[in-house]
C-alpha positions in Angstrom: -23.9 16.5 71.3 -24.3 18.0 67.8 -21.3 19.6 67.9 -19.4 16.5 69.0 -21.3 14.2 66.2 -19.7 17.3 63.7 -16.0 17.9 64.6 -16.2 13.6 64.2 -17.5 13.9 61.0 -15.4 16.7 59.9 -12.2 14.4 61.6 -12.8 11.1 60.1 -13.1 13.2 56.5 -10.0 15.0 57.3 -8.3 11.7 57.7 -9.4 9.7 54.9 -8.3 12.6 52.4 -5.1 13.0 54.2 -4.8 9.2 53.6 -6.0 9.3 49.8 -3.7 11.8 49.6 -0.3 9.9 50.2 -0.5 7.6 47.5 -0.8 10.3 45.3 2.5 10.7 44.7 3.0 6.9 43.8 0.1 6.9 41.4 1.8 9.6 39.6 5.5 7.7 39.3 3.1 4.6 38.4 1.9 6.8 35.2 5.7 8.0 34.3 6.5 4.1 34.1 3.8 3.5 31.1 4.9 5.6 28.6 2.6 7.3 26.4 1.6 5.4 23.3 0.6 7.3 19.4 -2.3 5.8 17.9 -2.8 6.3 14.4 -7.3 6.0 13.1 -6.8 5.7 9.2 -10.2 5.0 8.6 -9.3 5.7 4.6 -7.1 2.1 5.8 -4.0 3.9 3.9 -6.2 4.0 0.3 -4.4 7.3 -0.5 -1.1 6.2 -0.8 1.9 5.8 -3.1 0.6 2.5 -4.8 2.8 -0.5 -4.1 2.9 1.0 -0.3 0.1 -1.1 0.1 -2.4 -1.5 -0.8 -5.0 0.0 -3.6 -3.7 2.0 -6.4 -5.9 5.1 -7.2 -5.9 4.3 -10.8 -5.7 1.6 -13.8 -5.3 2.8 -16.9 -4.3 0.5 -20.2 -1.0 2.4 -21.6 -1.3 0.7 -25.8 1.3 3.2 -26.9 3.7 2.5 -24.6 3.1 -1.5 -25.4 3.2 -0.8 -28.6 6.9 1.4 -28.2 7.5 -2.1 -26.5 6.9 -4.5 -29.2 9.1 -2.5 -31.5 12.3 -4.5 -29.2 13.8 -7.3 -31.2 13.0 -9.2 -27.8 9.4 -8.9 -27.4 6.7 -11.0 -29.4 3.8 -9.5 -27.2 3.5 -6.5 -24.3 0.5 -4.8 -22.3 1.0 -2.8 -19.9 -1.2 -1.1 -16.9 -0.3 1.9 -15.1 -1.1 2.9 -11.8 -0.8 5.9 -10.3 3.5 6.6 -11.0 3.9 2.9 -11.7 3.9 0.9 -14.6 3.1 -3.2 -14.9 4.2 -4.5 -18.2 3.5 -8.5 -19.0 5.4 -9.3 -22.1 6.2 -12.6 -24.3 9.5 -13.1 -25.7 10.6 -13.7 -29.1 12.5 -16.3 -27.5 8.7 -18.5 -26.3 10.6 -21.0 -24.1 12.1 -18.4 -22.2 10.2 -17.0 -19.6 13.3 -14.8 -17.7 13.5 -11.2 -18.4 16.9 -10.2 -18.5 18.1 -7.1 -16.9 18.9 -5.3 -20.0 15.7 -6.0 -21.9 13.9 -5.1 -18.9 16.2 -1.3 -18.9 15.0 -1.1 -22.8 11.4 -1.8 -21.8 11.7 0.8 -18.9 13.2 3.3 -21.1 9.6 2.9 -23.7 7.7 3.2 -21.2 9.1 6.3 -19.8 9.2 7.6 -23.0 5.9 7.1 -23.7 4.8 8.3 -20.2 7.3 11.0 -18.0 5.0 10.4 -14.9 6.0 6.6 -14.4 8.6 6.0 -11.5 9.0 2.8 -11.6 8.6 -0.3 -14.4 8.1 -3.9 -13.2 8.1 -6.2 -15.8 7.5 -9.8 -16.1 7.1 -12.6 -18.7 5.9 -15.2 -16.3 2.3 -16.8 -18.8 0.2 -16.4 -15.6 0.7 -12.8 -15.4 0.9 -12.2 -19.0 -3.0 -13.4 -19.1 -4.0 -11.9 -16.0 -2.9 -8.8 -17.1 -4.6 -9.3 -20.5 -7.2 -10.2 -18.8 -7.4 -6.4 -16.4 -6.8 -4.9 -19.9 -10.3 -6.0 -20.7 -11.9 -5.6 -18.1 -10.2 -1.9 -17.5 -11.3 -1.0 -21.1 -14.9 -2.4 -20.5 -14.9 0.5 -17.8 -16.1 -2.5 -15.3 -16.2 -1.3 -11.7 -12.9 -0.1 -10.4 -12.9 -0.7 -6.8 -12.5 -4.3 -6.7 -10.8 -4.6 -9.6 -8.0 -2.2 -7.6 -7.6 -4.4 -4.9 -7.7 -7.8 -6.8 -5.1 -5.8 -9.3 -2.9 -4.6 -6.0 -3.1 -7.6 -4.4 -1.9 -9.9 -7.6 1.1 -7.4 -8.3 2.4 -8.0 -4.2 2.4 -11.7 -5.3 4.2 -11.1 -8.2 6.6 -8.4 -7.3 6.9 -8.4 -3.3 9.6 -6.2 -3.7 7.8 -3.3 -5.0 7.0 -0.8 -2.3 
C-alpha cells in the first residue's frame, strides 16, 4: 500500500511539472514582446549640467568689467551682467530709452565685450526688456551681499527660461 500511495505521489508530481513545463516556452516569447526599458535615477535631478540645459547653474557671479567694457557702446545708457557657469546674462538700457529691442548688431558688439572681458563665456543673451533689467539689478545685489546661493540659482535659472526659452 505504501508503495502504491508513493509511485501516486511521485506520478501526479511528475505530471504537474511536465505541465508547468509547456508554457514555458510561451512565457519566454511573452518576455521577447516587452522590450527592455533604460531607466535613468539622477538623484543630483540633472544639477551638474551645462546651465541653460535645465535647470540650476553652478555659479552667479556679477561680471562689472565686462558691464563696464559695455557702457563704453554709443548704444548703451546702462548694463549688468551675471555669468553663469560659460554663459553670460547682460540687461542693458539703451541710449535710445523708448526703445526696448536690441538689435542684432548691438547685441554682436555687446557679445564681443563680454568675451573680451571673459574667454570662458560661450554664449551672451542680452535683453533690454525694464523687467529684466531690474531683476537682474536686483540678483546683482543680492549676489554681491553673498546671500544664499541655492535658491537664488534656481529663481535666477528659472527667470532666464522665461526670458530666453531658447537658450539650451
Amino acid at each position: 500500500m505504501k508503495k502504491l500511495v508513493r509511485f501516486t505521489i511521485i506520478g501526479l508530481t511528475l505530471f504537474a511539472l511536465a505541465g508547468c513545463n509547456t508554457n514555458r516556452d510561451e512565457a519566454i516569447n511573452n518576455d521577447d514582446q516587452t522590450p527592455a526599458e533604460n531607466v535613468n535615477y539622477e538623484p543630483d535631478n540633472n544639477q551638474d549640467r551645462d546651465a541653460n540645459e535645465t535647470d540650476s547653474e553652478s555659479r552667479l557671479d556679477v561680471a562689472d568689467d565686462a558691464a563696464d567694457r559695455i557702457v563704453q557702446l554709443d548704444e548703451v545708457e546702462t548694463a549688468n551682467v551675471i555669468v553663469t557657469d560659460d554663459n553670460a546674462y547682460v540687461a542693458v538700457v539703451l541710449r535710445d530709452a523708448a526703445n526696448e529691442e536690441v538689435t542684432n548688431e548691438v547685441e554682436d558688439k555687446i557679445a564681443a565685450e563680454v568675451k573680451a572681458e571673459d574667454s570662458s563665456i560661450q554664449n551672451v543673451y542680452v535683453s533690454a526688456n525694464p523687467d529684466f533689467v531690474d531683476r537682474i539689478a536686483d540678483y546683482r545685489e543680492k549676489i554681491n551681499a553673498r546671500e544664499p546661493v541655492k535658491g537664488l540659482v534656481e529663481e535666477f535659472s528659472g527667470m532666464v527660461q522665461n526670458v530666453f526659452p531658447d537658450a539650451h
